[in-house]
C-alpha positions, 0 to 999 in steps of 0.5 A: 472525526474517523472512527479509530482502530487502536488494535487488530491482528492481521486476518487474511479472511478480511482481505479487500479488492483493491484491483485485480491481484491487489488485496488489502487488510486494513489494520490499525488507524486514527485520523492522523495515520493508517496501517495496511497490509497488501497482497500483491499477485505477480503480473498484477498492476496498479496504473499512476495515482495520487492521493493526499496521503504521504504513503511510506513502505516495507516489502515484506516478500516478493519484488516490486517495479514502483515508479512515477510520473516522471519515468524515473522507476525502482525495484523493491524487494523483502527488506527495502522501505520506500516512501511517496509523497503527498499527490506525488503520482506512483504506479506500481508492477507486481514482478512476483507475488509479494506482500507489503505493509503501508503506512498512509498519513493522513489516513485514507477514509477509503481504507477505513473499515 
């Protein structure tokens, strides 16, 4: 079993490299469902991937181009929520400095603290 994060409060000092221009904060997790906080730098990117977890979202600031394998691609700004799932292959482009909070169920061991 995970060891679980019931509480923490959003500390930019605890910022992790995820890739170039991409940090991270992991907030608040149990085996079942992780919170995260991302840092995204404009110009910044992430390739294709795919992981087990469903991966559901909120752009806080900034713009995102997200898309997917199979060329189909969205722009996501403050206010829009999107959600990817389970070994469903998604990039992203950082269009402009943005900040967003990601839910990632089941948890990502990776991304436990």
């Amino acid at each position: 079993m995970v060891k679980k994060v019931e509480f923490s409060h959003l500390d930019p000092s605890r910022k992790v490299p995820v890739r170039p221009g991409i940090e991270r904060v992991t907030l608040a997790y149990n085996d079942q469902n992780m919170l995260c906080y991302f840092y995204l730098k404009k110009g910044s990117k992430l390739e294709l991937h795919r992981h087990e977890a469903v991966q559901n979202g909120f752009v806080l600031k900034g713009k995102v181009r997200f898309f997917k394998e199979n060329g189909s691609s969205f722009i996501a700004g403050p206010g829009d929520g999107y959600v990817f799932e389970s070994n469903e292959a998604h990039g992203s482009d950082i269009l402009e400095d943005s900040e967003l909070i990601e839910c990632f169920s089941p948890m990502r061991p990776d991304y436990a603290v």
